[in-house]
KOLPA-656037 format. One record per residue (C-alpha): x, y, z. Coordinates in steps of 0.5 Angstrom, whole numbers, plus 500, padded with zeros to 3 digits. Each point is the difference from the previous one (the first is absolute). Example, Ala and Ser with C-alpha at 12.3 -4.5 7.8 and 13.67 -1.06 7.14 Angstrom:
525491516
502507498
//
This chain:
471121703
501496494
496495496
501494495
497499494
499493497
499501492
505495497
494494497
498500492
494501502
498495495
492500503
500507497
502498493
500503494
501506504
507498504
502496493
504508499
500503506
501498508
494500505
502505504
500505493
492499499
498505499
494504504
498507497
506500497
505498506
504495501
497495505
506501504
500507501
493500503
503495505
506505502
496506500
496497505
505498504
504507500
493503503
501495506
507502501
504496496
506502498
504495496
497494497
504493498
496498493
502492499
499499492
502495495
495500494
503506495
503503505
503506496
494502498
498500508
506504501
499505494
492501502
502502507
505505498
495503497
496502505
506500505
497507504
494498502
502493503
505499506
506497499
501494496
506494500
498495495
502492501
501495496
496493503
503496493
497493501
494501502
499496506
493502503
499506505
504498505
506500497
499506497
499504506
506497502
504504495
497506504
505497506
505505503
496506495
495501506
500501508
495500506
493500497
498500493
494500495
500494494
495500495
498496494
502503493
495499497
494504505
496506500
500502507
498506503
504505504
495498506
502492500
507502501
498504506
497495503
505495499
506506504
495501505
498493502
503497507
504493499
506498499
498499492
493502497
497497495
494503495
495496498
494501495
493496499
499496494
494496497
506494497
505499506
502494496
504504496
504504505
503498506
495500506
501502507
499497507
498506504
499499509
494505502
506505502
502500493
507497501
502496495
500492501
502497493
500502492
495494496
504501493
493498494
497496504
495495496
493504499
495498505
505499506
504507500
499502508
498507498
500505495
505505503
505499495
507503499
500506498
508500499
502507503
505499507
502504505
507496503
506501504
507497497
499494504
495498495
507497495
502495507
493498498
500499493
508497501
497495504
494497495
502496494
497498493
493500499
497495496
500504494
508501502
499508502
502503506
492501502
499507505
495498503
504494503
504505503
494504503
497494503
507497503
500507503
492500501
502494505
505504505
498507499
494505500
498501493
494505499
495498495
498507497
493499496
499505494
495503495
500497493
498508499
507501501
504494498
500496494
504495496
501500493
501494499
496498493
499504494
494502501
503504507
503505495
493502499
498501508
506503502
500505495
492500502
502502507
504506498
495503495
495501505
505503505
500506495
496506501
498505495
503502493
509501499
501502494
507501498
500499493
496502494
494500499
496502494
494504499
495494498
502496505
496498506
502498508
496497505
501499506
507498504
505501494
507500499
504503495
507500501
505504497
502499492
494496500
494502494
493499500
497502493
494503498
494495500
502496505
496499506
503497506
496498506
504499507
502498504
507499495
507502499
504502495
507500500
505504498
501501492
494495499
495502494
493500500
495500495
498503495
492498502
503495505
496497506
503499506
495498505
501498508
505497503
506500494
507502500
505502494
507499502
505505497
501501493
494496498
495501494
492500501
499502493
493502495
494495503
503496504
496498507
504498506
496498507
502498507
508498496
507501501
504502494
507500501
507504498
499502494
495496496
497502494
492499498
500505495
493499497
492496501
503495506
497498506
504499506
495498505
502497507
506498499
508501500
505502495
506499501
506505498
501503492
495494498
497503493
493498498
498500494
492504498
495497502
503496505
495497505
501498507
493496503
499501506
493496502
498492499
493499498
499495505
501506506
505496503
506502503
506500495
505496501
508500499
506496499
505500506
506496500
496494497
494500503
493503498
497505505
494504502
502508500
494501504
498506495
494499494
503506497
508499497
504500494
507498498
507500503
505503494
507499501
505506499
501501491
495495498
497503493
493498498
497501493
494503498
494497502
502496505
495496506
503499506
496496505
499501508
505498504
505497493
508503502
505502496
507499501
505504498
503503494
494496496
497501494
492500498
498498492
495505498
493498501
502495505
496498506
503499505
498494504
505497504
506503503
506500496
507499502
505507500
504501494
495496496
496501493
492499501
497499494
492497497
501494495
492500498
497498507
506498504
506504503
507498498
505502505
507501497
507502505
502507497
507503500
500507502
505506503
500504507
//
């Protein structure tokens, strides 16, 4: 069997993270999302898969060749314009026959979904999952018999028919590209799947197949990253120690340590948590639950990290706290660094996305640094605040409102200035 991977958006609902990398390179203990979604798709026989990119597509292909063994065959397709899901499954035309499974770029999903969806009866299967604001997806008319009668795309809050909502994994025949070249623009001028499907839905039997959301999530806004990577820590069990660790040091609970990494004397970390290859900890570092430290980056003397993705390569050498929050890629943060993670009113932090204030739904979460960002000593960073990628933060600074990438953050008295910034990759 075959299947077809849609990873070709900017992800620009994930920024600053995708501000450097494409969402399917996301890391999840440190591994690209997308080679999650490929080794659960060889466990249920898939044996080659069509990847749909567009967005920094080299550094698609060269993650992918990293992991080349352990996934199935892979032919990458270059979607150019992007012109919406429909249009770029069509790119997948003349690539795959018969049945063939399609999945959105940017899921965690579990080897179980893809099962049920090989193993389900129709023509075409569906998988769709609860959710508390079906608004924000693409809501399903379903019969008593779970056939699917028609795709409501975002409909207005209150008037949505159910709460059963796409979940963006398929299971096709190639008959679906005669439906997808019958259907035109949408209103936003893309090619739309869901179109297509509900054209098919009319003629055809397609299966609605409902999902777990313990076996399907979207990572979709930044504060996903955190789940995700969530999820796959309390999957771990017991201690993997493959690097160093020195006398002094302590491990509880579910740790890994991966080869070439070192955790120093007096650092005490508490899991579940991943430290990934050629990572340092410490010395007298704490690294509590829920933390992943991604390859080659440094937790130094007296630096606290809790419930935080800290990417590639980043450097918080001395008396910082990260604290539910994510760091992106070779970001360096200057001693005495501090990402708050609490409101004093309790409420639920809220974030930018695309222009639009919106709830986290968490009361405890921190900031969203983008890849090479630098912060100076003693800098304050506010829950919620992103900053963008490749920006610089003044010394004793505190951070109160997201900052654009590739800008210069500065305190002028009470105020904060906000300059551009010229800087190299």
């Amino acid at each position: 069997m075959k299947a077809v991977i849609l990873a070709a958006g900017k992800g620009e609902r994930l920024q600053p993270i995708t501000h450097t990398r494409p969402k399917p390179l996301v890391p999840i203990l440190d591994k690209p999302l997308i080679v999650w979604t490929l080794e659960a798709l060889r466990s249920v026989g898939v044996d080659e898969a069509v990847v749909v990119v567009s967005y920094m597509a080299d550094a698609v292909a060269r993650a992918l060749e990293e992991y080349r063994a352990e996934i199935p065959s892979v032919r990458l397709v270059d979607q150019g314009e992007e012109l919406g899901t429909g249009d770029a499954l069509m790119k997948a035309a003349g690539l795959v026959e018969g049945d063939f499974l399609v999945v959105y770029g940017d899921l965690l999903v579990e080897e179980t979904v893809l099962r049920k969806l090989v193993d389900a009866p129709g023509d075409a299967v569906l998988g769709a999952v609860r959710v508390p604001n079906p608004w924000d997806y693409g809501v399903l008319r379903v019969s008593p018999d779970m056939r699917l009668q028609g795709i409501v795309e975002k409909p207005p809050r209150g008037s949505e028919p159910s709460n059963l909502v796409n979940a963006g994994v398929y299971r096709f025949s190639d008959d679906v590209f005669s439906y997808l070249e019958g259907v035109g623009l949408s209103p936003r001028g893309e090619v739309e799947l869901t179109d297509a499907v509900t054209a098919m839905a009319g003629e055809r039997r397609v299966t609605v197949v409902e999902l777990s959301s313990d076996e399907w999530f979207e990572v979709g806004k930044p504060w996903n990253v955190l789940e995700a990577n969530r999820r796959k820590l309390d999957a771990l069990r017991g201690q993997e120690v493959r690097g160093e660790v020195e006398d002094g040091a302590r491990l509880k609970g579910p740790v890994v340590v991966e080869e070439g990494a070192v955790v120093r004397s007096g650092s005490y970390i508490v899991g579940p948590a991943y430290i990934g290859r050629g990572a340092s900890v410490g010395p007298n570092s704490y690294i509590r639950s829920y933390t992943v430290l991604g390859r080659g980056s440094r937790v130094g003397a007296s630096v606290e990290v809790k419930a935080s993705v800290v990417m590639e390569k980043v450097h918080a050498s001395h008396l910082s706290y990260i604290g539910d929050s994510v760091v992106c890629e070779h970001a360096n943060l200057g001693a005495g660094t501090v990402t708050a993670n609490l409101r004093f009113d309790d409420k639920p932090v809220r974030v930018t996305v695309k222009g639009r204030r919106v709830s986290s739904g968490m009361r405890k979460l921190g900031a969203f640094i983008g890849g090479h960002v630098k912060t100076g000593i003693n800098v304050s960073i506010m829950p919620g605040v992103k900053i963008g990628a490749y920006s610089w933060i003044a010394p004793g600074a505190v951070v109160v409102r997201d900052v654009p990438p590739r800008s210069f953050y500065r305190m002028t008295g009470a105020e904060y200035v906000v300059e551009s910034l010229e800087v190299e990759e």
